[in-house]
C-alpha positions, 0 to 999 in steps of 0.5 A: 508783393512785387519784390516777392514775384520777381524774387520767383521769377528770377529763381524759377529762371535760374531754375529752368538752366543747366548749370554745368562746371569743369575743373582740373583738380589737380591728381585727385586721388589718395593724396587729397585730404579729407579737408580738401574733399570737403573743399571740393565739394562746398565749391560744386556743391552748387551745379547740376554736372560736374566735369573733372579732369586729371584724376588718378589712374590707379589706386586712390584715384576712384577712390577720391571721386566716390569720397567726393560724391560722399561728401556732396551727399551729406550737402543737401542734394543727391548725387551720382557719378562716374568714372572712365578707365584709365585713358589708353596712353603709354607715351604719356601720363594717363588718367582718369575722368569723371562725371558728377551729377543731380539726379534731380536735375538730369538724367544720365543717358546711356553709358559714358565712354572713352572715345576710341577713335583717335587714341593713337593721335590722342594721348588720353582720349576725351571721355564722353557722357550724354545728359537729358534735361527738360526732354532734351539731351546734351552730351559733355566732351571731358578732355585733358590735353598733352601739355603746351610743350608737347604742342596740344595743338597736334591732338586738338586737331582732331576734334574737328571730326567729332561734330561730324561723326556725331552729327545727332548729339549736341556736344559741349567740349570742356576741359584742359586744352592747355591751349588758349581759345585764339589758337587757329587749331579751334578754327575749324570749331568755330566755322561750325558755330562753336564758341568759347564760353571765355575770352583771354580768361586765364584759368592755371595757378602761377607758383606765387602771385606777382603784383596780384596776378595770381593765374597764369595761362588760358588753358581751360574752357567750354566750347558750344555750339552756339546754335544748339546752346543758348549761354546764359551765364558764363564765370570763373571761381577764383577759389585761391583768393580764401587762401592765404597763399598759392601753396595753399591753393595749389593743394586743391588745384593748380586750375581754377573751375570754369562753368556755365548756365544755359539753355537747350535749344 
């Protein structure tokens, strides 16, 4: 009887969270086979918000994310979605985002939009989209940043104003940074009560594994407010180690998800 009512209590607690994951699925678009849609989906099949970045801006790439959500229908759970624009970049590679969710678990408030104010100074401007859970809302950054060459700090930069020009919705900021957490860009985060979700967790595939290190930069992560959130749980999901080598991982993704549980404070 006792095993029975920490079994409840355990599942009722693990219940009551937000399980939220962010992936860059590397050009999710026409190229994904049905396989790998079908991957996709038995990997997230488990959270209540999916995040992705890096889906194709033109044909195929709505596509995919519709065949996704198709194949996470048939998994046990309703879902629903959303896709941005095209972002507005002509210097650089645009792409689309995507929001994917339960629900049974959230309800989506309002339309989700491409945040318009700096996509001068942003290359593909974030994607915003609020969600209500228990009568409390959060709102998910979805970002793809310019490449470590091109110095994402110059973009990064910028999103130090968004707590401010929003001060009434509590912003989670996840994504492809494509710049680790310790850079002084996220500095003025952090004197906000913003933090990390992973320390020195590196989350992009290596061409091939050397002596079993396998991930190669710490790129991708989800900043909080600390004071707004409470994390309950935060891991990586090594999905390339199912595969027998990198090339075949890397037809999924050459990122691996990163995802969080918490609560609303």
């Amino acid at each position: 009887m006792r095993l029975l009512f920490l079994f409840l209590l355990a599942f009722n607690f693990s219940f009551s969270q937000v399980k939220l994951l962010s992936w860059n699925i590397e050009n999710l678009g026409k190229s994904k086979s049905t396989e790998t849609i079908n991957y996709i989906a038995k990997t997230i099949k488990d959270y209540d918000v999916v995040a992705i970045q890096e889906v194709v801006a033109g044909y195929g790439g709505a596509q995919a994310v519709a065949s996704l959500v198709d194949e996470l229908n048939r998994m046990g759970s309703k879902w629903d979605y959303v896709v941005s624009n095209p972002t507005s970049s002509s210097a650089y590679k645009t792409e689309r985002y995507a929001f994917l969710w339960k629900p049974s678990r959230v309800k989506k408030i309002g339309k989700a939009w491409l945040e318009q104010k700096y996509n001068l100074e942003i290359d593909r401007e974030p994607y915003f989209c609020t969600f209500s859970y228990n009568k409390k809302e959060f709102t998910v950054v979805n970002f793809h940043a310019i490449t470590k060459s091109k110095q994402p700090e110059t973009e990064i930069k910028y999103f130090k104003n968004f707590p401010v020009e929003y001060p009434n919705l509590n912003l989670l900021f996840v994504g492809d940074f494509n710049c680790p957490q310790s850079h002084t860009v996220f500095n003025p985060w952090r004197k906000m009560n913003y933090v990390p979700a992973f320390v020195n967790q590196k989350t992009s595939l290596k061409k091939a594994c050397k002596k079993n290190i396998c991930l190669a930069s710490e790129f991708d992560n989800i900043w909080f407010k600390r004071t707004s959130i409470e994390l309950v749980e935060s891991k990586v999901i090594h999905f390339y180690k199912y595969f027998d080598n990198l090339d075949l991982a890397n037809k999924i993704s050459d990122h691996i998800p990163v995802t969080i549980s918490f609560n609303i404070k």
